[in-house]
C-alpha positions, -999 to 999 in steps of 0.1 A, spaced: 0 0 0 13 34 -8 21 59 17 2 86 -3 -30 87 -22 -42 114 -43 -75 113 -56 -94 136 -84 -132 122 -89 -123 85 -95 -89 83 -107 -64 80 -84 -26 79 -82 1 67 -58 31 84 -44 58 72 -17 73 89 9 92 121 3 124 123 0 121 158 19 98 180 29 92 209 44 60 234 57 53 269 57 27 284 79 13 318 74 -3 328 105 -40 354 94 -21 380 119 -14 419 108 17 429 127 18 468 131 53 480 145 48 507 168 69 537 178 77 525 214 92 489 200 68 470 204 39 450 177 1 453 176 -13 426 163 -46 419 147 -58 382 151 -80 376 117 -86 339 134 -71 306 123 -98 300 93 -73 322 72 -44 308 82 -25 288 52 -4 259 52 13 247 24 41 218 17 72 219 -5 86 181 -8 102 159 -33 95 129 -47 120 101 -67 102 89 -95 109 70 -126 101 89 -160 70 66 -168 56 76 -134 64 114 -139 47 118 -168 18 100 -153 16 124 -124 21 152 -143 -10 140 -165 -33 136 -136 -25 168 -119 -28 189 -155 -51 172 -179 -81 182 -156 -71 207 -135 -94 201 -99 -85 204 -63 -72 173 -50 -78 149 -24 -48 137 -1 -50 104 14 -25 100 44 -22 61 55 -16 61 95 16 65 109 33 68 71 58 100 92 46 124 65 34 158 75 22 180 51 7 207 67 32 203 101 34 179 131 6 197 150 -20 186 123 -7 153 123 3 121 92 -30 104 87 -63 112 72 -80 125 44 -68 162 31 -84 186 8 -53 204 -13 -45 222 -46 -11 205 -61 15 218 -85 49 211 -95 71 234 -83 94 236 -117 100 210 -143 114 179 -128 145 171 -142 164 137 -141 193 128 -113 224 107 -116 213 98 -79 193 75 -79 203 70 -111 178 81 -140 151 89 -119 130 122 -121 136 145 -86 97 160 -86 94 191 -64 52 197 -58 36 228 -38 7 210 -20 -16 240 -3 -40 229 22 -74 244 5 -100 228 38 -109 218 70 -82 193 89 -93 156 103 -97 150 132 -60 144 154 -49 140 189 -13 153 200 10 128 212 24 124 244 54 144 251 91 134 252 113 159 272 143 165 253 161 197 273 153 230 299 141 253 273 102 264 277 75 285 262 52 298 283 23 321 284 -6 333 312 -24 299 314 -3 270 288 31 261 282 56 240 265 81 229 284 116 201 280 124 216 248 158 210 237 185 242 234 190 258 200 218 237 189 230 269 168 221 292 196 204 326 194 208 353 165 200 387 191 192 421 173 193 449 197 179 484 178 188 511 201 166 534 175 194 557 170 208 567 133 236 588 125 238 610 94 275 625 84 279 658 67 302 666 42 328 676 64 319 647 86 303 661 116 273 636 128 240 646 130 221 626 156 186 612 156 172 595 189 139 579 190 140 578 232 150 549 252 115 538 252 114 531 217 141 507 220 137 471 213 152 437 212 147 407 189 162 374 184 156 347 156 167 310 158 163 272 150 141 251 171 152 215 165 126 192 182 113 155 183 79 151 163 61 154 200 74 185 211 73 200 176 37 191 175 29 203 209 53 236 202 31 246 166 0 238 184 9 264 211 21 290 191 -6 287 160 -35 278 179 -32 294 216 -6 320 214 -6 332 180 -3 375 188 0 374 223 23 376 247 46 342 260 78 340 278 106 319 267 129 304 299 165 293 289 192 281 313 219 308 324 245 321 293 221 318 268 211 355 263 186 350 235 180 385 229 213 399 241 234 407 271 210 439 276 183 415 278 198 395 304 188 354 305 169 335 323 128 340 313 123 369 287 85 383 278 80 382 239 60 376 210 60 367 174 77 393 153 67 372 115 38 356 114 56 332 95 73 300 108 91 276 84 89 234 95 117 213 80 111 178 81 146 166 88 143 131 94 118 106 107 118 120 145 136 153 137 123 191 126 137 217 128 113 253 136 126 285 122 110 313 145 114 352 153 106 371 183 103 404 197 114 409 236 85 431 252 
């Protein structure tokens, strides 16, 4: 039985596991960066939220035709078939790797044959959630570190370190203009306008990636959470201090790459409030 089923009216066609994959998620939020450093954000609720998968699939020339064929002689939004526990996530851990999806599919360029595995097509496809999710229950959790999310009244917590650490962006909201002969000219938004941010790479098992997306897609999203590292870590800079920092999102954009079977990697960015 394959993996993957897609499904236009009654014709149907089979497809393996990716070779890789990865998710983006566009969260419905408006972001407005305000003079005292800080965001407002506008929640237009998770119904306009969008999901979509970039992955890539080995197949021989016969079978990429074939798809091809299906997808483009009757162009029609498609049905995704998931079989339980096949480890591929579309649309991200949270939503889960079984059940019946309804998508639009594309290829994302023209496939082109590889020396490795040898004369097979690599086929790169855009797969854009277009309906409801099924049903899917989070799995238990498996502690991996001392890392945490936390807001008011949830939290995530035994989340592993960044293993590439933190990227901090201090803005002190100063600029400095030169004249010709080199004197500065100063311009100082106030100390209040200040304001620190920090982007990095959340590497998690699929449990704590799942419960992690949940939290920050579907409870979070534009509010306010705390993130609680061990001491030395600074993840928005020595200003900042360490220890637990207040934030928030500053994209409402997070990037999943499916690593490996029980490994993904979260690309987020926050704003220290």
């Amino acid at each position: 039985m394959a993996d993957i089923t897609l499904s236009i009216a009654e014709s149907t066609f089979d497809l393996p596991a990716p070779s890789s994959s990865s998710t983006e998620i566009t969260l419905a939020l408006d972001l407005v960066d305000l003079e005292n450093g800080s965001f407002s954000a506008y929640d237009n609720l998770t119904k306009y939220d969008k999901r979509i998968c970039k992955c890539s699939f080995l197949l021989s020339s016969s079978d990429t035709e074939a798809l091809a064929q299906f997808l483009y002689d009757d162009p029609q939004p498609v049905t995704l078939t998931l079989v339980t526990g096949c480890a591929f996530y579309p649309f991200g851990p949270d939503k889960g790797d079984e059940g019946v999806f309804t998508t639009s599919i594309v290829f994302n360029g023209t496939p082109k044959i590889s020396d490795v595995p040898f004369r097979y097509f690599q086929v790169d496809l855009i797969i854009q959630n277009t309906g409801q999710y099924p049903s899917y229950s989070l799995p238990s959790q498996i502690d991996e570190g001392p890392f945490e999310f936390s807001g008011y009244y949830n939290s995530v917590t035994g989340l592993r370190m960044p293993e590439k650490m933190f990227n901090p962006d201090d803005d002190y909201r100063v600029s400095i203009a030169h004249t010709e002969n080199s004197s500065p000219l100063y311009v100082y938004n106030g100390e209040f306008a200040r304001f620190a941010s920090t982007s990095f790479i959340q590497t998690c098992n699929m449990t704590k990636a799942a419960a992690l997306l949940d939290y920050l897609t579907r409870i979070e999203r534009g509010n306010d959470f705390s993130i609680t590292s061990p001491t030395y870590f600074y993840p928005f800079g020595a200003r900042s201090g360490d220890g637990q920092n207040w934030c928030q999102l500053s994209s409402n954009k997070i990037t999943v790459d499916h690593e490996s079977v029980d490994l993904f990697n979260i690309k987020l960015s926050l704003r220290k409030i």
